[in-house]
C-alpha positions in Angstrom: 303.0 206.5 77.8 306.2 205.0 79.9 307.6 208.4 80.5 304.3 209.7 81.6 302.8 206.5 84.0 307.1 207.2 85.6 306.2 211.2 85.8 302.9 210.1 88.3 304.6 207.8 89.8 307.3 209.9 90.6 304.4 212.9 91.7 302.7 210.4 94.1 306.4 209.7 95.9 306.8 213.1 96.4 303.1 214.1 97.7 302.9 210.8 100.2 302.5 212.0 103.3 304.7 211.7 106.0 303.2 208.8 108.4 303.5 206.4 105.1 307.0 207.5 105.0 307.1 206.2 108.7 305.8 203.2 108.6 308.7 201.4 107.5 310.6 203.4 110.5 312.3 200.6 112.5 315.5 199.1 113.8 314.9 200.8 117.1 312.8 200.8 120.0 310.8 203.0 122.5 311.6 201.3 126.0 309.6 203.0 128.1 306.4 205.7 127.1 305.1 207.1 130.8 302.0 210.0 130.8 301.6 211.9 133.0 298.1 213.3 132.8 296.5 216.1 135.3 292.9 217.2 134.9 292.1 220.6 136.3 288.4 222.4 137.5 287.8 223.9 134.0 287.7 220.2 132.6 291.1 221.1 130.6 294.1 218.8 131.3 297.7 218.8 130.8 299.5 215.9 129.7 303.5 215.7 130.3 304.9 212.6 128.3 308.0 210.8 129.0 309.5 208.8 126.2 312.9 207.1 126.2 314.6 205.2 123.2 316.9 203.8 122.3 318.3 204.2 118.6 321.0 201.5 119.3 323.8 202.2 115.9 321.0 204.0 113.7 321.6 208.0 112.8 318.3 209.6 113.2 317.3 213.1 113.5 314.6 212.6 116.3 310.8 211.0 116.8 307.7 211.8 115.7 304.8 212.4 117.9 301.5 212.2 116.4 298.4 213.3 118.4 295.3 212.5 117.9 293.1 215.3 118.1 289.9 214.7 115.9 287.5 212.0 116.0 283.9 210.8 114.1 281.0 212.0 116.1 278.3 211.7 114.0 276.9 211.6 110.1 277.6 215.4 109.7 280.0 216.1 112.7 283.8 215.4 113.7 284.8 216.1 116.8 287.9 218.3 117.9 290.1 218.5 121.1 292.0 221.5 121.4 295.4 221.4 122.0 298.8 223.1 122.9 301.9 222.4 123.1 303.7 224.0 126.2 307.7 222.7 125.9 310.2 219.7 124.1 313.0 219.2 126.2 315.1 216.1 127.4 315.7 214.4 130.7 317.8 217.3 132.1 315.0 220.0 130.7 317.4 220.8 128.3 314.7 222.1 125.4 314.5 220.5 121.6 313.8 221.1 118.3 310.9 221.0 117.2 308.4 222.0 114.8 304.3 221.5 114.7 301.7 220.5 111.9 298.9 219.0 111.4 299.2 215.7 109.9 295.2 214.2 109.0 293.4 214.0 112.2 296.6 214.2 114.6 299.0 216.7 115.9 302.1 216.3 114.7 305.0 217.0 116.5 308.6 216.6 114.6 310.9 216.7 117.0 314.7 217.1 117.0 317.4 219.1 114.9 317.8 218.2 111.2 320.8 219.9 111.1 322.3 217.4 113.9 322.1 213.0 113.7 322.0 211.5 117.1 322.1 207.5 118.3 321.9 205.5 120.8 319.5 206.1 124.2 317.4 209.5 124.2 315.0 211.1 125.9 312.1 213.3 125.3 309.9 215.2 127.6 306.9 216.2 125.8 304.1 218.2 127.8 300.9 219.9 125.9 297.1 220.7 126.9 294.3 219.0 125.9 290.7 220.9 126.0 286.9 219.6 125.0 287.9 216.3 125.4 286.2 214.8 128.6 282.7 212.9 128.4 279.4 214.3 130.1 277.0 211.5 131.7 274.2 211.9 134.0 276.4 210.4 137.2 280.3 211.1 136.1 282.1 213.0 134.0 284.8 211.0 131.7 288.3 211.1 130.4 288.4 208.4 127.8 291.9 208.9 126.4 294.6 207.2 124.1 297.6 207.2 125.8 300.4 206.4 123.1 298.6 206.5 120.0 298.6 204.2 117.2 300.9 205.4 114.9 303.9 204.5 115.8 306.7 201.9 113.8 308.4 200.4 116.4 307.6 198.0 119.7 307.0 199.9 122.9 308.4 198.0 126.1 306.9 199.8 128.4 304.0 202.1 128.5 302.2 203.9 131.6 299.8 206.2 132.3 299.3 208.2 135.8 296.1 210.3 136.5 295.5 212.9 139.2 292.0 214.7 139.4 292.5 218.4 141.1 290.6 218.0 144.2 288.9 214.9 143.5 289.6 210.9 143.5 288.5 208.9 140.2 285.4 206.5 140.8 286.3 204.0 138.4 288.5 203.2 136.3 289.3 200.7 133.2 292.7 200.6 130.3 292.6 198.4 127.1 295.1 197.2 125.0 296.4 196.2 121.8 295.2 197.2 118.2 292.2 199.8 117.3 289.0 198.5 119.1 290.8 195.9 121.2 289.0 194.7 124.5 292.0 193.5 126.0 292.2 194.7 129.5 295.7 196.3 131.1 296.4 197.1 134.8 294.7 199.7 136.6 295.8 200.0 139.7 294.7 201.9 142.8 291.2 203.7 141.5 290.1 204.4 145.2 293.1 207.0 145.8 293.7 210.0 144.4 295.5 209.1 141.7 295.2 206.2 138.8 298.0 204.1 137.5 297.6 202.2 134.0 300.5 199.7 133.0 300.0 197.5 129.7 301.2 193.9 130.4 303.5 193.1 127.9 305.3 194.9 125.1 303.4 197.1 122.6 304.0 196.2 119.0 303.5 198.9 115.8 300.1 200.1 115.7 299.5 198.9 118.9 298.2 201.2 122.0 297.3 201.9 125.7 293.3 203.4 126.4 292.6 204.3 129.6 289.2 205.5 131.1 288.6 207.4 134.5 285.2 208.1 136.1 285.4 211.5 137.1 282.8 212.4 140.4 280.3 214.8 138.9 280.8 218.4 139.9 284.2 218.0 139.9 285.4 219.6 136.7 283.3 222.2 134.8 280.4 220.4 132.6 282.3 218.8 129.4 280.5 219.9 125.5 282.2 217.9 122.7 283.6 221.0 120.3 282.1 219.9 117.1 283.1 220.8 113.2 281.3 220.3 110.0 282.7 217.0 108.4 284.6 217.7 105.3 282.3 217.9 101.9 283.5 216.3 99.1 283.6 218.5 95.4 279.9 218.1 95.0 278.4 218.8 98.5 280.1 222.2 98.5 278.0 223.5 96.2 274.7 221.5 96.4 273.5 220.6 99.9 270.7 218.2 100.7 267.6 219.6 102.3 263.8 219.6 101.0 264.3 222.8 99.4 267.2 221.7 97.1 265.8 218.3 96.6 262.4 219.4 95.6 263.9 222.7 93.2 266.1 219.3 91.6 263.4 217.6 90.6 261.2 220.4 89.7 264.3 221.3 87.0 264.9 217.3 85.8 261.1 217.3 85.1 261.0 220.4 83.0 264.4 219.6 81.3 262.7 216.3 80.4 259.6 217.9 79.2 261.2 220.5 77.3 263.2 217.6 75.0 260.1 215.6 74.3 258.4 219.1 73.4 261.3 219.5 71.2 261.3 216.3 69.7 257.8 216.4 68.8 257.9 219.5 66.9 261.3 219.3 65.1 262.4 215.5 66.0 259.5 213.4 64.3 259.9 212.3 60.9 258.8 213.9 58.1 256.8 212.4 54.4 255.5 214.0 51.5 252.0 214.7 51.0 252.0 212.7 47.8 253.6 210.3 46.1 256.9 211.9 45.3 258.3 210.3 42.4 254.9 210.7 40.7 253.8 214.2 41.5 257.0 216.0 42.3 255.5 217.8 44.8 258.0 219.2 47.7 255.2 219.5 50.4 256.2 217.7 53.3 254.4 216.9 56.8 255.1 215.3 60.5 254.6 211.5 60.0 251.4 210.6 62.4 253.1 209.3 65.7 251.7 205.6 65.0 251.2 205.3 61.3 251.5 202.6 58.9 253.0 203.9 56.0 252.6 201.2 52.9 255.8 200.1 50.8 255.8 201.9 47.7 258.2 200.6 45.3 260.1 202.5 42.4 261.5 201.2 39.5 263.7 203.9 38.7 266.6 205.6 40.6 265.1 208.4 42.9 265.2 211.9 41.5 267.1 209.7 37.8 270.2 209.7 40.3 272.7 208.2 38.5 274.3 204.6 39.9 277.1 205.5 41.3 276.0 208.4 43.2 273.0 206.2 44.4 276.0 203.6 45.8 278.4 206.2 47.2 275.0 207.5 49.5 273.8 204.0 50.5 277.5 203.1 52.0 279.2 206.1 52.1 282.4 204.9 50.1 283.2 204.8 45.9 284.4 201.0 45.3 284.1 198.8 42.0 280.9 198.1 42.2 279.9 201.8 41.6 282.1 201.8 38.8 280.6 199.0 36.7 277.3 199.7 37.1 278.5 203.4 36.2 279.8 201.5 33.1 276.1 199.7 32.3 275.0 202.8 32.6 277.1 204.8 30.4 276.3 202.0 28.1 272.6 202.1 28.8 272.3 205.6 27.9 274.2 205.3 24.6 277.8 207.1 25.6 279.5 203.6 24.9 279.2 200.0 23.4 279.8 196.9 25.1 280.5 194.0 22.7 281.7 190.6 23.4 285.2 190.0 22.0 286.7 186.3 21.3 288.9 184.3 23.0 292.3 185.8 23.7 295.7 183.5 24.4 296.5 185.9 27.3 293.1 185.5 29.2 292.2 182.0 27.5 288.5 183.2 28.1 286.1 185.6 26.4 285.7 188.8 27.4 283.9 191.8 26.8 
């Protein structure tokens, strides 16, 4: 049992996926996260991150940039930004490693060469499109977006975010931050221009991460539709879904299933009794025992069927001990196959016996 319960242990290490594996990343810092973000007439956008770090003495093979790209919608929906990365490079556009997957509900981007350690300050220019992610209402259009995302291990020093609408100005704007859900407000700055500028106020911690929102004048971008998927079914629901039809067809089938074991229990389940007094008549006729009779307590003075004692104790509980045995003795003796006599007293016993 110890060498299995160290087998699934061992399993579960090597199936943990690799944000758990991150989240004791630290012993470095991201001193500055700046995006860039420029939404264009077909309501598509391009964003063009700028992320410097500084490793300080650790040997690491890059980052990891995890983008969140599906979201809850509704009971039966998720909804899904499209997205594409366009280039990796560093300060001096030199281009980078990297590789892309998808990681739960983000992008993941694992950047850098695992062939190759590097420490100390780095930079990473990360630039991607983003599509189906802007809001419809009746008087703006909306990008509500997460500028940094919340998955990342270490503190964050400095994190911006820059909007420019093509050929409009944003009507209003509005940043949050801290954890998931946090209504702490940040900086925006300059919302009547044609650009917006988002700064947090103080460092970022893990987990921790910069919202911003922007009004967009309606008719400015084409009109935004959420691109929606089916949530996920779990083992069941993918073969049984829930809808009158099914639900009704269910029921219809638990009824009858029920109704065909009582049938079956009243024909063949029920007890059965002679006709007759067995053990006078001998008669084998049997019948189905009346569903609420009274049956009176006969009782017999004699073994049933002249069943011999120790058969009788072997069937009522299922085991030969020494009680069977010496009342197959009385018996023996009963019916004449041996004598039982009472013998004196003995020096070895210093009782009588028999």
């Amino acid at each position: 049992m110890v060498l299995v319960a160290l087998l699934a242990i061992v399993a579960a290490l090597a199936v943990m996926p690799a944000g758990d594996a991150r989240a004791a990343d630290t012993g470095w810092t991201i001193e500055s996260f700046n995006a860039a973000i420029s939404i264009d007439r077909d309501a598509s956008f391009t964003v063009r991150e700028d992320i410097d770090v500084d490793f300080g003495s650790l040997q690491k093979h890059g980052i990891f940039r995890d983008i969140p790209i599906e979201y809850n919608f509704d009971s039966t929906h998720n909804r899904l930004y499209g997205f594409e990365a366009i280039s990796v490079t560093d300060a001096a556009n030199t281009p980078i490693k990297y590789t892309q997957s998808r990681n739960g509900a983000n992008v993941e981007l694992k950047i850098g060469d695992p062939d190759r350690t590097i420490s100390g300050k780095q930079s990473y220019r990360i630039t991607y499109r983003i599509r189906d992610a802007l809001n419809a209402f009746a008087d703006h259009d909306e990008l509500f977006w997460n500028v940094n995302g919340p998955d990342w291990g270490v503190p964050t020093i400095s994190t911006t975010a820059d909007v420019v609408i093509a050929g409009a100005n944003p009507q209003r704007t509005d940043c949050f931050q801290g954890v998931t859900g946090s209504t702490t407000h940040c900086l925006p700055e300059r919302g009547n221009l044609s650009d917006a500028l988002f700064s947090a106020t103080r460092t970022l911690q893990p987990g921790e991460q910069l919202t911003i929102v922007v009004a967009i004048p309606k008719g400015a971008v084409t009109e935004p539709a959420p691109h929606l998927i089916g949530k996920p079914k779990n083992a069941f629901e993918q073969y049984f879904e829930f809808n009158p039809v099914t639900i009704g067809l269910s029921i219809v089938a638990l009824i009858a299933g029920i109704a065909l074991v009582l049938a079956n229990w009243w024909r063949n389940g029920r007890d059965r009794v002679y006709t007759s007094i067995y053990y006078l008549s001998h008669n084998p006729e049997e019948r189905t025992r009346p569903f609420f009779a009274r049956d009176e307590i006969v009782v017999e003075y004699t073994p049933p069927d002249d069943m011999l004692p120790a058969q009788m104790g072997l069937l009522l509980d299922e085991r030969a001990d020494t009680k069977d045995v010496t009342a197959t003795i009385v018996d023996l003796a009963v019916r004449g196959y041996m004598t039982i006599a009472e013998v004196e007293k003995t020096w070895i016993f210093g009782k009588k016996d028999w």
